[in-house]
N, C-alpha and C positions, 0 to 999 in steps of 0.2 A: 268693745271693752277698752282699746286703749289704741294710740293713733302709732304705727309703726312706720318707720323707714327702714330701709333694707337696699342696701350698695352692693347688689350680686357679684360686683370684681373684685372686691376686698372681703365680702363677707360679714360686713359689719350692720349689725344693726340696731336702731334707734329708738328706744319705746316709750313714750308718754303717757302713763295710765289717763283715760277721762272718767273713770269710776272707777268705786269700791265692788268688792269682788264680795257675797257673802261667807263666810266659813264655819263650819261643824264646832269652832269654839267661840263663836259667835261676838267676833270682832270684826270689823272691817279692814279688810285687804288690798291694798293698791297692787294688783302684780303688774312687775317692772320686766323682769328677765324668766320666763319659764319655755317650756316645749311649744305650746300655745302661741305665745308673743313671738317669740327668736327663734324656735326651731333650737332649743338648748337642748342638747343629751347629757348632760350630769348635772346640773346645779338649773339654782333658782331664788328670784332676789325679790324681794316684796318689802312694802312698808306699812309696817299693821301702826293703826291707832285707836290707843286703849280710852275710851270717854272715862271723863271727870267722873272716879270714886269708880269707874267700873272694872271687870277684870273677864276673862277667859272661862269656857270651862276647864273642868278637871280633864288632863289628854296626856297622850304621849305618842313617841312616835316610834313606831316600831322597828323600821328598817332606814333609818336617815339621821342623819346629824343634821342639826341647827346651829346657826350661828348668830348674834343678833347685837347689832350697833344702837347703844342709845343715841335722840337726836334731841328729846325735848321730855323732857317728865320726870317723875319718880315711880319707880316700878319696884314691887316686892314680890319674887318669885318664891313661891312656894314649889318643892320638891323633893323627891325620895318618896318611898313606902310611908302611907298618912299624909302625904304632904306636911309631914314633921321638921321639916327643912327649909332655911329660907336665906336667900340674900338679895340684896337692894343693889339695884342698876340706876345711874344715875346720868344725863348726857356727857357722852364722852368714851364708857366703859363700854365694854366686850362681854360678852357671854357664850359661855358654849354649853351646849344642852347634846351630851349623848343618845344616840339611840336607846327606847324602850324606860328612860327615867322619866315617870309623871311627874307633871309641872303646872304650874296657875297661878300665872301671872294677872297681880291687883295695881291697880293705879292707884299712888296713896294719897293722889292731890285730887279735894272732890268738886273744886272749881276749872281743873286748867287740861287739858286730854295730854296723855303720853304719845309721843310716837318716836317709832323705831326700823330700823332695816334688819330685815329676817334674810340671813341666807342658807339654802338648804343643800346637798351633795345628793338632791333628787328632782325634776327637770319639768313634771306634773306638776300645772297650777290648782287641779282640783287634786288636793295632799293627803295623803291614806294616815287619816289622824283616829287614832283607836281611844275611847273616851274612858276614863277613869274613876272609878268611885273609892275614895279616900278609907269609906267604913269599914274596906276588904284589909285593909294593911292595919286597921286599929288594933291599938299596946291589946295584950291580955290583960 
C-alpha cells in the first residue's frame, strides 16, 4: 500500500503512498499517516482526490473530527440535515467537519480533479464512515 521508513531510535516515520486506497464514499484515498502505515494512535492524514465534475457519497462521521487542507480544485461541500447547506473550499483554505454532521463534497470543475489533505483525530485507515440519505432530513 505504500513504501514506509521507520527510524526505531527516534521514532519517526516516513510514508510514501504507491496507491489509492478505495473508500465507502467512493473517492480515492492516498493514506499517508494512519495506525496501518506509522503505528499512529489518534490521528490520520490522507489526500482524497475528487475527479473532474465528481463528488462523495452522502456520509458522516460519527465519532471523529475532520480536518481538510485544499491543494488544487474547487470543492462545494454540501452539509447539515438535507444537505441544505453549503460552502466552497478553495486551495489554500481549511475546513473543519465536526463529528456526526452529513456532508458531500462535489468538484465543481468538470475538466480538472480536486485534491486535498484530510486529517482526522482517528488512527484507522479503513474509517467507520456511516452513509447518509439526505430524503430523511427533507423540509415538510
Amino acid at each position: 500500500m505504500s513504501n514506509v521508513t521507520h527510524d526505531a531510535r527516534a521514532s519517526v516515520v516516513k510514508v510514501r503512498p504507491d496507491r489509492e486506497m478505495a473508500t465507502s464514499q467512493r473517492l480515492p484515498y492516498f493514506v499517508g499517516i494512519s495506525a496501518g502505515t506509522a503505528g499512529a494512535a489518534g490521528l490520520s492524514m490522507y489526500m482524497v482526490v475528487v475527479p473532474p465534475g465528481g463528488h462523495a457519497q452522502p456520509h458522516y462521521h460519527a465519532d471523529y473530527e475532520t480536518a481538510i487542507y485544499m491543494l488544487e480544485g474547487k470543492i462545494e461541500t454540501r452539509y447539515g440535515p438535507g444537505l441544505r447547506e453549503s460552502v466552497i473550499t478553495e486551495p489554500g483554505d481549511f475546513l473543519f467537519i465536526p463529528p456526526g454532521v452529513p456532508h458531500q463534497p462535489f468538484n465543481l470543475d468538470a475538466n480538472v480533479a480536486a485534491r486535498a489533505i484530510v486529517a482526522r483525530n482517528h488512527a484507522d485507515e479503513h474509517e467507520r464512515v456511516v452513509p447518509y440519505d439526505p430524503s430523511e432530513d427533507a423540509l415538510p
